[in-house]
N, C-alpha and C positions, 0 to 999 in steps of 0.2 A: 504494500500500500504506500503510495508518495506522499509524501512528507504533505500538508495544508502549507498553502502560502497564503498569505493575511496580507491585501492588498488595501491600503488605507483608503477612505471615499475620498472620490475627488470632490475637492472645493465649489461652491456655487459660481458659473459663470456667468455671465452675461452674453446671448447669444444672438439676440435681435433689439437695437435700438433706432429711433428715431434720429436719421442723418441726412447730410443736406438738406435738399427743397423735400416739404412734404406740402401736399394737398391741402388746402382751405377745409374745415370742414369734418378733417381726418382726428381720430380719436388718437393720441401719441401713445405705445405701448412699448413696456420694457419687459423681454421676455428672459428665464434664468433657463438655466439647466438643470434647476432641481426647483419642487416647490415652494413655495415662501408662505409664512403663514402668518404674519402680520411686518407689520409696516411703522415707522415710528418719522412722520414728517417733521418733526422737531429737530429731524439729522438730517432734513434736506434744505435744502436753499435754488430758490425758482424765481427766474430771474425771467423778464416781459421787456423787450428795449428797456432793457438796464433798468426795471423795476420790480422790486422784489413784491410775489404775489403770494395767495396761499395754497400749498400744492397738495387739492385733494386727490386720491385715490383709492382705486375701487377696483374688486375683483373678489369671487366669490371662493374665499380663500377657506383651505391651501389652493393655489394656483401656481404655475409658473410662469401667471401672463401677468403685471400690474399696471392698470390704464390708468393718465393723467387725464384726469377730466377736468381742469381749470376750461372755461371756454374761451380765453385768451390766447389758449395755447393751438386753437381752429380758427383764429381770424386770421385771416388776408395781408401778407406783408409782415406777419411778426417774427421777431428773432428772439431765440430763446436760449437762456444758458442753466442748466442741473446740473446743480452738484449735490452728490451724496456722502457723504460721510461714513467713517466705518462704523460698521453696527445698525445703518439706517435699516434694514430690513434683519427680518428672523426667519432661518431656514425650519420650516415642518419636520418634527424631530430632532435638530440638531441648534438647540438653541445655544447651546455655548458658542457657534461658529460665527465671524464676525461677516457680514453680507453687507454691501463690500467687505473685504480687508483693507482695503487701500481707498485715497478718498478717490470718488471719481466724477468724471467731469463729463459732459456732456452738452454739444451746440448744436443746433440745426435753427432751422427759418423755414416759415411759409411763404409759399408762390403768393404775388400781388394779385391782386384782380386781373389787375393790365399785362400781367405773365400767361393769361389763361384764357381757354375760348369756349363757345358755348354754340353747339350743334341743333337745330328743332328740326325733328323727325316728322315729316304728315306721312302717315302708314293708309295708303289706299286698298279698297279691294278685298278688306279680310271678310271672309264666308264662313271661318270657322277659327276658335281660339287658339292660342300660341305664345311662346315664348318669344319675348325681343331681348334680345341679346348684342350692348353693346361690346368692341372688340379694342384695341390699339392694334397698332403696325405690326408687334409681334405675337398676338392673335390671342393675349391674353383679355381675361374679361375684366370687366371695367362696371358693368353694371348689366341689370336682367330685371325685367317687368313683364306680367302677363296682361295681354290684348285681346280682345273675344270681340272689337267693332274698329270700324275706321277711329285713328285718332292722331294724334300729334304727342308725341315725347320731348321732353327737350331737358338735354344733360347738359348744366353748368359745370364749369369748373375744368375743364377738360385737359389735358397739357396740348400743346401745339401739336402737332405732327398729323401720318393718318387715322383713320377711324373706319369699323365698318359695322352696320349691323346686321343680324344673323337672324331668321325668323324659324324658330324649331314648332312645328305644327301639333295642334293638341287633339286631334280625331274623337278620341275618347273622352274628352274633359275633362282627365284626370287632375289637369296640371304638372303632367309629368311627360318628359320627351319616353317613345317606346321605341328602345332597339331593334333589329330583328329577330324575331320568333323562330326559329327554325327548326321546332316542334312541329310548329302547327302550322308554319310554311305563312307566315303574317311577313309583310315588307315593314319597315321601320317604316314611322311617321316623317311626314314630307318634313325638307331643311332647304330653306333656299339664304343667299346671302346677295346684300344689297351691292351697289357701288362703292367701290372706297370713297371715301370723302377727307380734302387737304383742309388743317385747320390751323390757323396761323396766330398767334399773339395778340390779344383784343379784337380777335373776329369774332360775329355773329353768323353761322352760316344757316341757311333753311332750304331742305331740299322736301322730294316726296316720293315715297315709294310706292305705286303700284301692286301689289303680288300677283301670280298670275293663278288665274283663277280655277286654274285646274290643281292648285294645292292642297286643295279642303275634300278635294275627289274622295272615297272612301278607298284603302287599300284592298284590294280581294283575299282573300283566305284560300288557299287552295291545296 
């Protein structure tokens, strides 16, 4: 039988923080690598363009996510600086460990208005309910609404570049896109995708989609 090796835990890290530009709007969230089970803001220091605010947070602890809900910290144009002190947070089960150890420090800023742009969707031609699905350039999603009639969308806040949306067909009503069945030999629920669209720095764009109208067709079963 070999010997047991007694490998000590690793320390709490810090593995996702809020850096550079962040979104108007966005909740700031400091994620650890292990759970945390309370919080002590008296060892923090939160700073608003250089003006020190008071830094609640919330999270339905233990967690290992802890969200700054100050609403200073979602306006438009703001630069922000945290610092945490050692001790500011208590690791779940391991409360003698100091979370930080070290003091640490933390900068980022929100996009202005005028950094950001804002797309209105007029969705034509829907016959039956669906998924809209906004996209960016690298075809990550960005936001998602269900539509069941003609109507118009419109996403503020956008970052510049392209955008596209995606319309996942709801046949069933479930609210839920259906893959294909190949059981029961069912086609996956229609998915059609709009034109890209270029969005530039304090643009307004407005276009209109169409769908074509053979998307609400029912799939055959066979």
């Amino acid at each position: 039988v070999p010997r047991p090796r007694i490998r000590p835990a690793e320390k709490a890290a810090l593995t996702s923080k809020p850096m550079g530009k962040q979104l108007p709007g966005r909740v700031p969230e400091l994620v650890w690598s292990a759970p945390i089970s309370r919080v002590d803001t008296a060892l923090w220091l939160l700073e608003v363009d250089s003006i020190e605010i008071a830094c609640p947070a919330a999270a339905p602890w233990p967690s290992d996510r802890v969200e700054l809900t100050a609403p200073e910290l979602q306006r438009a144009g703001s630069e922000v600086r945290l610092t945490l002190l050692p001790g500011a947070l208590t690791r779940a089960g391991k409360e003698g460990e100091l979370v930080p150890e070290d003091t640490l420090e933390l900068v980022w800023s929100v996009h202005s208005a005028e950094a950001l742009s804002e797309w209105g969707l007029t969705l034509e031609g829907v016959q039956c309910g669906g998924l809209l699905e906004l996209t960016n350039a690298r075809g990550e999603r960005q936001d998602v609404v269900y539509v069941a009639s003609d109507t118009t969308v419109r996403w503020r806040g956008l970052l510049p570049g392209k955008h596209r949306a995606i319309w996942w067909g709801d046949l069933d009503g479930d609210e839920v896109w259906r893959d294909v069945d190949v059981a029961t030999w069912r086609e996956p629920e229609p998915v059609t995708r709009s034109e890209s669209v270029e969005l530039r720095a304090n643009w307004v764009v407005e276009t209109t989609w169409r769908l074509d109208s053979t998307a609400c067709a029912p799939r055959p079963v066979r």
